[in-house]
C-alpha positions as CSV (number, residue, x, y, z in Angstrom):
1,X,-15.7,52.6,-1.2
2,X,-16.9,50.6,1.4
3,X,-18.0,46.6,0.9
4,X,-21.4,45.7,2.0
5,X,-21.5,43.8,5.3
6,X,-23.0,39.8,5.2
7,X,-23.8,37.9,8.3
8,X,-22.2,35.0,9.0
9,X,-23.3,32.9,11.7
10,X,-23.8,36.1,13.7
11,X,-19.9,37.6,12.5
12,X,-20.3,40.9,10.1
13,X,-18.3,39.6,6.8
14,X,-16.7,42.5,4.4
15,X,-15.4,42.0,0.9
16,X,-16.9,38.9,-0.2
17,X,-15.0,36.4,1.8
18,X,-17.9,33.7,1.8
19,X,-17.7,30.1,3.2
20,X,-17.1,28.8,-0.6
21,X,-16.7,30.8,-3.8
22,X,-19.5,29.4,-5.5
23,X,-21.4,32.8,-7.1
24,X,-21.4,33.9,-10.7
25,X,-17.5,34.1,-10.7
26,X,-17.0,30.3,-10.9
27,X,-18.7,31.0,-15.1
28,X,-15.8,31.3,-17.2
29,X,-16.0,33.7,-20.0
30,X,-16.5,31.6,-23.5
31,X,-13.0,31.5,-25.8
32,X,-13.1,34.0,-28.3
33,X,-12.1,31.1,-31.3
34,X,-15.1,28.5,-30.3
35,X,-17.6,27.8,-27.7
36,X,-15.4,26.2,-25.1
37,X,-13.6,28.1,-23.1
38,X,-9.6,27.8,-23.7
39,X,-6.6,27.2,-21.8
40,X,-5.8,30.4,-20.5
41,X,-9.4,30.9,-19.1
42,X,-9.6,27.8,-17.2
43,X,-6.5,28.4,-15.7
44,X,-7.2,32.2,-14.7
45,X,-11.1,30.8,-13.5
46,X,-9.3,28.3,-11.8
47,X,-6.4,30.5,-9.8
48,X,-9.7,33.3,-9.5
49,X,-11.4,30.4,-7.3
50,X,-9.0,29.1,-5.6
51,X,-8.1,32.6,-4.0
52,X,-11.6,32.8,-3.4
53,X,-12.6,29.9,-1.4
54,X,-11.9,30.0,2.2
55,X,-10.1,26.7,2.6
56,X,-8.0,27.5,-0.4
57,X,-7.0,31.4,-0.8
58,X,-4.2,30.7,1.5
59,X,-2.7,27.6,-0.5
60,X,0.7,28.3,-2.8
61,X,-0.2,26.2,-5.7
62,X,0.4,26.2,-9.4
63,X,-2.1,25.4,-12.1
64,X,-2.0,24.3,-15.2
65,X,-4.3,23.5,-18.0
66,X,-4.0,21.5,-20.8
67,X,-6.8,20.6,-23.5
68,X,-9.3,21.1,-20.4
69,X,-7.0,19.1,-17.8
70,X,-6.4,20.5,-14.9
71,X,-3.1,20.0,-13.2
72,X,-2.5,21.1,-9.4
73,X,0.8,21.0,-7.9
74,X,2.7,22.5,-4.7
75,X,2.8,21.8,-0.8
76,X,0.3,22.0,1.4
77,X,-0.3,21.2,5.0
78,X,-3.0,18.7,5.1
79,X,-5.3,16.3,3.2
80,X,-8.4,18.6,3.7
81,X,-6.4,21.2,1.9
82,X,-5.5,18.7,-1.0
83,X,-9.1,17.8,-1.1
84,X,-10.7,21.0,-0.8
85,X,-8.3,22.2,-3.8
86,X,-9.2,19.8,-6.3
87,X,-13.5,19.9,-5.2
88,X,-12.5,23.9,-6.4
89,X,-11.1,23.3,-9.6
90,X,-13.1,20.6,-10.3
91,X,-16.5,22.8,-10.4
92,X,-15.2,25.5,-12.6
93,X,-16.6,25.5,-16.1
94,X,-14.3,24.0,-18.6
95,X,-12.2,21.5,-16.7
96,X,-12.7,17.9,-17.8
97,X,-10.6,16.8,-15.2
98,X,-8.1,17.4,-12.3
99,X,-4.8,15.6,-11.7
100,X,-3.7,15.8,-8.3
101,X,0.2,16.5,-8.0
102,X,0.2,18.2,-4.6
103,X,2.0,17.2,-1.5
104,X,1.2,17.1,2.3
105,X,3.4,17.8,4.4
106,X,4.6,15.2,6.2
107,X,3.5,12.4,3.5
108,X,5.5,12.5,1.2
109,X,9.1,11.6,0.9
110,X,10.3,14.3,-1.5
C-alpha cells in the first residue's frame, strides 16, 4: 500500500507527517460510562499526538492523566520542545489542564 503524496513547500510528503497533527485524530473517542472522555483516552489521544506532530514525535516523554489533568514529564533538549509539548496536549479533547514536569537539558540541576 502506498501513502498518497502532499506537497510541502515544494517537498513530496508520504505518510501523513504534516507540519502539526491537527486533523480529525486530535477527537478523542467519548468514554463508554459518560460523555467525557476518561483517563485512559486522554492519555492514548494524548501520546497519539504527540507522535504525530513534527516538533514532538521525536521527544521521550511520559504522560499521565488524572481526572482530566494532564501531566508531562521527561528530558528534552530545548525550551521550544517543552513548549511545543504542552501547546499538543493542551488542544486534545478532554484535557482540562497540563502540568509541565519536563526538563531541558542544560537547565535544570537534576
Amino acid at each position: 500500500m502506498r501513502a498518497n503524496p502532499t506537497s510541502v513547500q515544494g517537498l513530496d510528503v508520504l505518510g501523513g507527517f504534516e507540519p502539526t497533527s491537527m486533523d480529525d485524530s486530535g477527537l478523542v473517542q467519548q468514554s463508554t460510562t459518560g460523555a467525557m472522555p476518561g483517563d485512559d483516552e486522554v492519555r492514548s489521544a494524548v501520546v497519539r499526538e504527540l507522535r504525530e506532530d513534527a516538533m514532538t514525535t521525536d521527544l521521550e516523554l511520559r504522560v499521565t492523566v488524572r481526572d482530566g489533568e494532564v501531566i508531562l514529564r521527561g528530558m528534552v533538549a530545548s525550551l521550544d520542545e517543552s513548549e511545543a509539548a504542552l501547546e499538543v496536549a493542551s488542544r486534545v479533547e478532554g484535557v482540562g489542564s497540563v502540568e509541565d514536569q519536563i526538563d531541558v537539558a542544560g537547565l535544570t540541576d537534576r
